[in-house]
N, C-alpha and C positions, 0 to 999 in steps of 0.2 A: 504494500500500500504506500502510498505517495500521496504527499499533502502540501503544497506549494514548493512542490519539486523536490523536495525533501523526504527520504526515506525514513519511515518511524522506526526508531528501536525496539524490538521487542523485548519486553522485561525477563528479564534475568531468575529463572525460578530455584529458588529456595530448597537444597535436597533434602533437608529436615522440615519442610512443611509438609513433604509429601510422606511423612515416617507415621506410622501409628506412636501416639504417647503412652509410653511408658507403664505410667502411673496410673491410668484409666484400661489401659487394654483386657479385654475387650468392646467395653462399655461405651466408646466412644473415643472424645480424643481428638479426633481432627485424620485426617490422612485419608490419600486417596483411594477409591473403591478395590483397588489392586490391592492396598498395604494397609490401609487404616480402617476400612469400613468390613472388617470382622464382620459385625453388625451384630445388633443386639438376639437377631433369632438364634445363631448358632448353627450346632448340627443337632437334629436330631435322632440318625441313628447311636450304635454304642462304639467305643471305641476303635476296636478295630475300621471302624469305616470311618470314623471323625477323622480320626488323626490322617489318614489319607488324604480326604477333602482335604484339610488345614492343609495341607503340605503343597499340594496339587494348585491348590487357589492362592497362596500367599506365602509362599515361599520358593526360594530358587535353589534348584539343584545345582552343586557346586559340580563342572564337567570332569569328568577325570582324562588324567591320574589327579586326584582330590589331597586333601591333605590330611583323609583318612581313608584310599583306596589305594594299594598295593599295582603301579601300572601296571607291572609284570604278567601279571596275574589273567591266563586265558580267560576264564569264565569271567561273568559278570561280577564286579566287585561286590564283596557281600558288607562294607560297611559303604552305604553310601549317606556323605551329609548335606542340610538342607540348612538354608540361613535367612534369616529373618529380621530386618534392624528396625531397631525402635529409637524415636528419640527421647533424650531425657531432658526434660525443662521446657519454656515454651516456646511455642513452635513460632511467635512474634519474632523471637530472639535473631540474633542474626545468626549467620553460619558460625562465624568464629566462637559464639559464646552458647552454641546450642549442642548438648554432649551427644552420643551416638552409640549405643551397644547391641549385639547382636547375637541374638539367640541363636545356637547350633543344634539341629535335629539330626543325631545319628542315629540311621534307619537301620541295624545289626538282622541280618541273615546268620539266626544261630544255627542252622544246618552247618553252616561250611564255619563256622566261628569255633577259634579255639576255646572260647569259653559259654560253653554248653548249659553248666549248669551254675544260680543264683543261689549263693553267702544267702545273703538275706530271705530268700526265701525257707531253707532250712530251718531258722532259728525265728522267726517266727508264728509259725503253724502250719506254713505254707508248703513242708516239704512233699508231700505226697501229690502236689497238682503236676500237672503232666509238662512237661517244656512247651513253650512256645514256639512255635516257627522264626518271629519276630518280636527282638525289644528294642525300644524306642530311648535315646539318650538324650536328654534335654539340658544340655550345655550353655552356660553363659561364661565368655573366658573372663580373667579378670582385666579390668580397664585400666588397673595400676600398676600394671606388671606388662612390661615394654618388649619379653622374651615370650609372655604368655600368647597372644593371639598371632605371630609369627608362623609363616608354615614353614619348619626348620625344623628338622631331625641332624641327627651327630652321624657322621662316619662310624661305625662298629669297628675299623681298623686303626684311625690314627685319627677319632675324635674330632677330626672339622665338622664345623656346620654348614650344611646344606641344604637347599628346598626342599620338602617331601615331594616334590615332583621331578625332584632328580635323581636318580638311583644310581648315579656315578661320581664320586670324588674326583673333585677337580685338583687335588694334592697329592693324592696317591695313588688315582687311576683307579679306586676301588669299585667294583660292582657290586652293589647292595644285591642280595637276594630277594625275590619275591617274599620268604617267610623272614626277613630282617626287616625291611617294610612294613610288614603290619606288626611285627613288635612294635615299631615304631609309630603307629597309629595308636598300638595299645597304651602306650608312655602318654600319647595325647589325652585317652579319656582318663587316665586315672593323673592326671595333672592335680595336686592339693594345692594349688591356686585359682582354680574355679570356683566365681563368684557361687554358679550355681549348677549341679548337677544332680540327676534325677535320671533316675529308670522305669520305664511302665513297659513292661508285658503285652504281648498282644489281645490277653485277657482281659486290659485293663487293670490287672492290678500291679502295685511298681513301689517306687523306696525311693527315699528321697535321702541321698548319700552325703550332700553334701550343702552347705549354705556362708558364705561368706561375704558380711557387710562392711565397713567401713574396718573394724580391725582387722580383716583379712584382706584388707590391702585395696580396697576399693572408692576410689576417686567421687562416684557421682552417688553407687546406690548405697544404702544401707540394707540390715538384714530385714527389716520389716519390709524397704521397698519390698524386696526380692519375694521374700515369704507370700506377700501381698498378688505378688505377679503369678509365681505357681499355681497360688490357689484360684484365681482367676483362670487361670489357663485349664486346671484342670476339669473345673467345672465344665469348663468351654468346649475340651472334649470329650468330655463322660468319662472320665477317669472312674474308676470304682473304687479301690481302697489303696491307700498309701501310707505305708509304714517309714517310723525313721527313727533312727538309735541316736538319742541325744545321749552324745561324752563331749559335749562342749564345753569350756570352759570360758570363764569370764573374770578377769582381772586376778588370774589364777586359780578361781575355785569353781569347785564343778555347780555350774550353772542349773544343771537341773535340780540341787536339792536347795540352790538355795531361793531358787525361783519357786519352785514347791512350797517353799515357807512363807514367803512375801507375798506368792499368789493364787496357793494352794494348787498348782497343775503347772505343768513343766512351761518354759517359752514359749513350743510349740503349740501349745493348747490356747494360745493366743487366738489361734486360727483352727480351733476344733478338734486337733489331736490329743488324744485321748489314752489312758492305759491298754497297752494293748495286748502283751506277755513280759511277765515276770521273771526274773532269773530265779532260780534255787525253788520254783514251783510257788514263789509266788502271785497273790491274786488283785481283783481290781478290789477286792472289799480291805485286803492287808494293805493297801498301799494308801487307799483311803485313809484307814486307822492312821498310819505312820504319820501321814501329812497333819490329823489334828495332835497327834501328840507329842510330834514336835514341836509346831506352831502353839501352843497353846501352853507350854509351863511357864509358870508366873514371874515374874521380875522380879516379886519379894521372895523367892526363895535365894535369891544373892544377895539376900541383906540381913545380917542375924544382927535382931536389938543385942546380942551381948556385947563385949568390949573386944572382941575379937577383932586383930588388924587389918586392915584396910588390902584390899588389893587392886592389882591394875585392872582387874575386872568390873570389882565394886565401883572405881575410880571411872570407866569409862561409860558405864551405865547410868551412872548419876547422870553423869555429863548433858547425855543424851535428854535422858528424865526431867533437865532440871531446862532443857532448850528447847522441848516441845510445850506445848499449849495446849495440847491433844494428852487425855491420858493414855503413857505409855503401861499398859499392866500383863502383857505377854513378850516371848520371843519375836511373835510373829508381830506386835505393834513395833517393837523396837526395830526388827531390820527393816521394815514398811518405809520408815520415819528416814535411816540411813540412807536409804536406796532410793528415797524420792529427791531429798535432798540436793546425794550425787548428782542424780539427775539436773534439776533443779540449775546447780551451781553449774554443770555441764551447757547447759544451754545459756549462761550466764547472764540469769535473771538477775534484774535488778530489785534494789533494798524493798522499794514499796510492794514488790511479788510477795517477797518474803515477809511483810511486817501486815499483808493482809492476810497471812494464815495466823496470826499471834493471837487473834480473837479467839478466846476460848470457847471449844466446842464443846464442851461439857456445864450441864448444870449446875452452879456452884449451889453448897448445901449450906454452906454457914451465913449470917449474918454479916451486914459491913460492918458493924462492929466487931464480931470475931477477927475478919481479916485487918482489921485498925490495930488490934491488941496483940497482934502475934509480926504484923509488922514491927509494932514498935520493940517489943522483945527484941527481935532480929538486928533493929537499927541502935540499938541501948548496947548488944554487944560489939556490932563494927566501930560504933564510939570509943568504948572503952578499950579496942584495941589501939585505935588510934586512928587518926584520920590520913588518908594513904598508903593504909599500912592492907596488903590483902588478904584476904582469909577466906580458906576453902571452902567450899560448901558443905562437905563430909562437916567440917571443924563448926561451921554457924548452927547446923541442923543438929549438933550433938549437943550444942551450948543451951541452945533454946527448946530441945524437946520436952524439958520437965514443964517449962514454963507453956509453952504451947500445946495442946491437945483436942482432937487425937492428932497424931503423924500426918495424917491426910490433910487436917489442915495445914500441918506445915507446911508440905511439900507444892498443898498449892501456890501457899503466899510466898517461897521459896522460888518459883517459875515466873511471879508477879514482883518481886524486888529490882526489879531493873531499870532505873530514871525516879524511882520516887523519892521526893525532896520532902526535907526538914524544915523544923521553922529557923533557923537559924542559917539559911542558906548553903545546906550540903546535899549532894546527889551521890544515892545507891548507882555506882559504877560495876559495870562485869565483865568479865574475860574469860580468856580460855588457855589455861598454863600447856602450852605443846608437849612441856615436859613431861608433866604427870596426868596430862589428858583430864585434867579436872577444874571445875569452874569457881572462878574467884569473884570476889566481892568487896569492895572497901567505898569509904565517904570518901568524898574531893569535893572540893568548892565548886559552886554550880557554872560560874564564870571559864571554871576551865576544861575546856572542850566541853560546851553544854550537850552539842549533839553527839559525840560520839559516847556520854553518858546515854543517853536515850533510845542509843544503838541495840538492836535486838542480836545476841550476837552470832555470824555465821559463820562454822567453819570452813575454811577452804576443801578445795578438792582432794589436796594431799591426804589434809586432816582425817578427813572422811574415810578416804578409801583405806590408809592406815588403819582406820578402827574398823573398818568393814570387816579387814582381812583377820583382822585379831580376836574380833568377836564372831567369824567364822569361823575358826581353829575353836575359841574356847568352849561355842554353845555348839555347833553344828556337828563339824567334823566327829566322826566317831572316833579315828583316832589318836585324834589329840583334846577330843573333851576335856573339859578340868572337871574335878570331883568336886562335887558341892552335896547339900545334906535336901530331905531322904536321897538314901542310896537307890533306895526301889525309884525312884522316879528318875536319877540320873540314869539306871540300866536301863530302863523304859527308851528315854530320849536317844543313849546309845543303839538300841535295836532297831528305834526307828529310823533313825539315820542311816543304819547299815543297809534299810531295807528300801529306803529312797533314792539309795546309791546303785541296788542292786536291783532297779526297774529302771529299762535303757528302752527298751523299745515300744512305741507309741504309735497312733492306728490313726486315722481318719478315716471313714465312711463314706464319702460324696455316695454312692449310692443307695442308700437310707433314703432319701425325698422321693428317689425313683420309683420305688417298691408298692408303692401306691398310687391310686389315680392322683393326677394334678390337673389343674388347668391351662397349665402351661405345655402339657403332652397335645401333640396332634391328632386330633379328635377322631380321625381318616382313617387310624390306623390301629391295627390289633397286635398291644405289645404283650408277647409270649417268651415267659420264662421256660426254656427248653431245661433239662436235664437229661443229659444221657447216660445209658445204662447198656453195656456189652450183655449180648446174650450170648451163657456159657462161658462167663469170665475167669480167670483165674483167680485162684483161693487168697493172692495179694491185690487183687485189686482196687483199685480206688476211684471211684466218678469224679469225676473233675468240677468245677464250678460249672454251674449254669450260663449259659449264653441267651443274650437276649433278641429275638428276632423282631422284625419288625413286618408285617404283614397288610397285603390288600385286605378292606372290607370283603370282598367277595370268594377270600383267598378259601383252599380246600383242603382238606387232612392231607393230600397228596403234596401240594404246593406247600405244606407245615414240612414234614418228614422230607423236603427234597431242600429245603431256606434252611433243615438241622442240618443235614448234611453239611451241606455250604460250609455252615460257621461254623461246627467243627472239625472238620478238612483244613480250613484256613487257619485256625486258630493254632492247632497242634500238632507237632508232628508225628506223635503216636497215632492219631488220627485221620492220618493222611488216607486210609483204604477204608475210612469208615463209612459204613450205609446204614441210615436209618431205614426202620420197616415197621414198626409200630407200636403205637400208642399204649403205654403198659396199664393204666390207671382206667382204660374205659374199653369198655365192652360192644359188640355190633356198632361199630363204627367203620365204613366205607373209606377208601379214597377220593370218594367225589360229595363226603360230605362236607359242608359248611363247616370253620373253626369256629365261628361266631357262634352258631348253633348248638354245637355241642360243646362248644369250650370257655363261652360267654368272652370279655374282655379284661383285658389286664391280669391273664390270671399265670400260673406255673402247669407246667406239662412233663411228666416222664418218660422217654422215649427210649426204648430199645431200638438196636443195631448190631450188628456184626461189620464184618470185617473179612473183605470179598477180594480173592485174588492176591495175598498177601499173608508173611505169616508174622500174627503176632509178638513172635520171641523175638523176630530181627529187631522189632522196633523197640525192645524192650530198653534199652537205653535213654531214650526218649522220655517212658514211663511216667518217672519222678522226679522232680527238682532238685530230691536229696543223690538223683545218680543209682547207681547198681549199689551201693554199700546195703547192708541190714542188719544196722546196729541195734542194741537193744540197750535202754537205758533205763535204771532201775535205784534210783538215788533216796538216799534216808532222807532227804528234804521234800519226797514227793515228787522230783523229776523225772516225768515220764520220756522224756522226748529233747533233742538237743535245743540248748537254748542260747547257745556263743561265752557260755563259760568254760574255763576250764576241766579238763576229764578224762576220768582215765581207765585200764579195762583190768578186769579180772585175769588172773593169765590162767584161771582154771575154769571160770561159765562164761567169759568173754564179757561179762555185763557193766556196762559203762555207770558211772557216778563222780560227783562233782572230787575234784581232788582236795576243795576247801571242807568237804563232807568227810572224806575222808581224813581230815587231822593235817594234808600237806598245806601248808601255808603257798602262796603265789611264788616266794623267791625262794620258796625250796624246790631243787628239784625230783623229777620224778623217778622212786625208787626203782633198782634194779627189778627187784621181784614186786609180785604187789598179791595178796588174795584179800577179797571181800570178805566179810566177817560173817555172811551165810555162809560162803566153803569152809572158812577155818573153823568155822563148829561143825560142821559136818563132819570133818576130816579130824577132829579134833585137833589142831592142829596150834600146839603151844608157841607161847612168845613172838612175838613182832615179828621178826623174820623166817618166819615158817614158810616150808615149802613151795615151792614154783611149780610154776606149771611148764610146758616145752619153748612158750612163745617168746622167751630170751626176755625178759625183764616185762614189769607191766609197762601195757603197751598205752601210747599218749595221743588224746587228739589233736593234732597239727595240724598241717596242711600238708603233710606225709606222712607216712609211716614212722609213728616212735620216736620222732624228732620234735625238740620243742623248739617249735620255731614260730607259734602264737599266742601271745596271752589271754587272748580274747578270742579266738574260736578253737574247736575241737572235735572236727570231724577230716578223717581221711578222703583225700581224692582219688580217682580214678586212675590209676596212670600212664593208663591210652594217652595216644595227642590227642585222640579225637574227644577227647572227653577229661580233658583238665578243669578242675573244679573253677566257678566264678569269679575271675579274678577283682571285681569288683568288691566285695568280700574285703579289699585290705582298706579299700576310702573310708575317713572318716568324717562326721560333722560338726563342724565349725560355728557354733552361736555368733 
């Protein structure tokens, strides 16, 4: 176009206006019908078909050789990944000030994958579901980490770095191997600098391995962002349930027990995760218990009216006691109090934030003239010590409690001493001695520094997180508790802690709202919970989760039984020769009848099938997620089943139990011989070291045979190539 002979510029378009936002996705946002407009319907088949779509419509397949696709490699590559960028901030911003991170979907072909079989799914109830054909990796790399999003792998020979799309060193002439390649893709996913990574099943169900906010090295998002994004996204494609093993830690302490105390439910449970399996067989009703009875013992049992010495505990609980306005009267008010603070001081509120929490939220019970007459005590003795002279609060509260009663009023008017003036022109002054972590008090003339007299006082962030740490070891920690009196209630607090320590793995449900009619379901369509059942199965077998179909109104029992096939064909690859043929739960029922008719809407369905043209044993590897192993675990704590604790076997019935059940501490190791204490009464079989059995010392669960080479899981791999246990299994996560 031309306008007085003048060619118009065409404006210059913005590559982050066109991004879906971040912080809204899928819900909106801004961005174009390609990248941004998700759109609020979604998908409404189940996952397996979502995450397709998603892929298919809004994301782009990286071409190979990829920088998780082995070139070499004849067949089609079986990790292929897909990318998706979002921006972060607003999309008004200009380029330069507008961030950019991108989701990686690695789409794993576990047929040809050396890792077949999923860690997590083992250890948390999942071992007996059958493998997948397909797991999905939901990768965000980190945005702080300048080696992290690089597509660069090392020479195997003399360690240069090189593209993953080159498979020859330009140093030493080396030709990478097709199977050095995908090590080298594998080093990618299991990178512990990803913001965020997460695995789902083509089942739908998946674990969420890893999360890393702002202390893991990340520039724009924090872990809420991130958290926030997942759970969005899962919804988005029907995600069905997602497990995750919180061992996070936070300013050194493990975050889940102490978030448990301040929130009664782990980080996670922020966003709906929930207790999901217990280590050592325990439950959601035990874990409960532990949580109020840790939270819940009282602050005055560290305070004995006798004359007994003071300590840095007493000393820092006052502190706290004497700086809140809020009655503090448990554990769980005191670390509430700390850790909002942190916070608080973190975001670096300013004095008026802080001086509009000072209003007491509590009732006062006594009269203004009680609190007149127990001030003035209090101010008769900072007199008498002298005016500027300071005096603890431990020291003013012991001077004045004969005179003051009860305690409770003191303590209140003891939190309320801070700016009130005399008649003779002096002001109750306070501080905070860093030394002994305890709070002072003295007279000064009102003229000098009026306001920082009237100052409510805060401690810094040092301050704080110092006493976090200290009153985490003293109350929390089981094993650095301090002993205080009843004893029965400190071993209380100690079990319970051991037992908030020793619940790791948490559940989320997204599929719960599904399970019923909604109105947000597509009214068109007949959603059928399938379940399949082998006719003539084997005496180990196990039906796998339900699949859920989606069907025409006019659809037919034949059009049911040929939509189960589909899904589970697709879904698993034990499945792969499976034929449904009928209906187990209903009687004179046709293939040209109606589902609507006989099976009404929304409901669950049992189907038998065989397995035509194919024989079942080949596939047996397939099976189970826990693999060919057929452990049997038989533990004095009630452990039926592995649960990623340590364990060890009987060398005379094979029968696995926690090694801490048995008496071995973690940094001991595990005994040459070992027998269980049903054989050794059986055998009668005197003193400690009694007899072995043939299998060369008790045997240990690793990640091999008899080698302790993990502290935290305990089951043997396969050790076929074709069937190397999940290597995912070693990530951890990152609060």
């Amino acid at each position: 176009m031309v306008v007085n002979g003048r060619p118009l510029k065409r404006a210059k378009r913005r590559v982050t206006a066109d991004l879906c936002d971040f912080f809204t996705f899928p819900g909106g946002g801004g961005g174009t019908d390609k990248g941004g407009a998700v759109a609020a319907e979604g998908f409404e088949g189940p996952f397996r078909w979502s995450v397709g779509e998603f892929l298919s419509r809004h994301a782009r397949l990286l071409p190979p050789p990829s920088i998780l696709s082995p070139p070499a490699a004849a067949a089609p590559p079986h990790l292929l990944t897909w990318r998706m960028a979002f921006r972060v901030g607003d999309a008004a911003a200009a380029d330069a000030d507008a961030a950019v991170v991108e989701l990686s979907v690695v789409e794993e072909d576990v047929l040809r994958s050396k890792s077949i079989y999923c860690d997590q799914c083992r250890v948390v109830g999942w071992s007996c579901h059958p493998v997948c054909g397909k797991r999905y990796h939901f990768i965000i790399q980190n945005d702080g980490n300048p080696l992290s999003g690089c597509r660069q792998t090392c020479c195997s020979r003399c360690g240069t770095l090189l593209p993953l799309s080159e498979s020859r060193c330009p140093l030493c002439k080396y030709e990478s191997t097709a199977d050095e390649l995908e090590d080298g893709a594998y080093i990618q996913l299991e990178d512990s600098s990803h913001l965020l990574h997460a695995v789902v099943h083509g089942n739908g169900y998946g674990h969420l391995l890893r999360v890393n906010g702002r202390e893991g090295g990340s520039r724009y998002l924090t872990g809420r962002d991130i958290m926030g994004f997942w759970d969005r996204l899962c919804k988005l494609l029907h995600v069905r349930k997602v497990t995750v093993m919180d061992i996070s830690k936070k300013y050194g302490m493990e975050y889940r027990l102490l978030h448990a105390v301040t929130r009664g439910h782990p980080w996670y449970g922020e966003w709906g995760y929930q207790f999901g399996t217990g280590s050592y067989a325990l439950t959601c009703a035990s874990y409960r218990e532990a949580v109020e009875t840790l939270s819940n013992v009282p602050l005055s049992l560290f305070f004995s009216h006798t004359r007994s010495p003071q300590t840095k505990l007493h000393d820092t609980i006052s502190l706290y006691l004497s700086l809140s306005c809020r009655q503090l009267a448990t554990v769980r008010d005191l670390f509430c109090y700390i850790t909002d603070r942190l916070h608080d001081v973190h975001k670096q509120s300013r004095l008026a934030t802080s001086e509009k929490d000072t209003s007491s939220m509590i009732l006062c019970a006594w009269t203004k003239e009680d609190t007149e007459l127990a001030e003035c005590a209090m101010v008769k003795v900072l007199r008498a010590v002298g005016v500027s002279r300071w005096v603890a609060r431990r020291a003013l509260r012991g001077a004045t409690s004969k005179a003051v009663e009860p305690l409770e009023l003191l303590d209140y008017c003891l939190n309320g001493l801070a700016g009130k003036t005399t008649d003779d022109g002096l002001v109750v002054a306070i501080r905070c001695n860093d030394k002994t972590s305890t709070v002072e008090y003295r007279l000064e003339p009102a003229t000098n520094k009026p306001e920082a007299s009237r100052t409510f006082f805060t401690p810094s962030a040092e301050h704080l997180l110092r006493d976090l740490k200290f009153l985490y070891d003293a109350l929390l920690n089981p094993a650095t508790m301090q002993p205080y009196n009843p004893e029965t209630t400190r071993a209380y607090s100690v079990s319970a802690a051991s037992k908030l320590l020793d619940c790791k793995q948490f559940i989320k449900h997204f599929d719960e709202p599904l399970a019923s009619s909604s109105p947000t379901l597509n009214p068109f369509k007949l959603r059928v919970w399938c379940h399949a059942e082998l006719i003539d199965h084997p005496k180990d077998y196990t039906a796998p989760p339900p699949e859920l179909l989606l069907l025409s109104p006019d659809a037919t029992v034949a059009d049911l039984k040929l939509q189960a096939t589909k899904a589970f064909q697709e879904t698993y690859l034990v499945f792969q020769r499976f034929q449904a043929e009928q209906l187990l739960d209903c009687d004179n029922v046709s293939d040209n009848d109606l589902v609507k008719l006989k099976l009404g809407r929304n409901i669950a369905v049992r189907i038998g099938g065989r397995y035509v043209g194919g024989d079942y044993r080949r596939l047996g590897q397939f099976r189970m997620e826990r693999g060919l192993d057929n452990w049997t675990v038989d533990c004095t704590c009630g452990a039926k089943d592995d649960d990623g604790e340590r364990m060890l076997a009987c060398d005379t019935c094979g029968v696995w139990q926690h090694t801490r059940c048995a008496g071995i501490n973690d940094a001991e190791e595990v005994p040459a011989k070992f027998i269980c204490r049903k054989c050794a009464g059986a055998r009668k079989v005197k003193g400690r070291n009694g007899g072995g059995g043939s299998g060369g010392g008790g045997k240990f669960k690793g990640r091999s045979g008899g080698r302790l080479l993990n502290m935290k899981r305990c089951k043997d791999e396969i050790e076929s190539a074709s069937s190397v246990a999940g290597r995912f299994g070693r990530l951890t996560t990152v609060g």
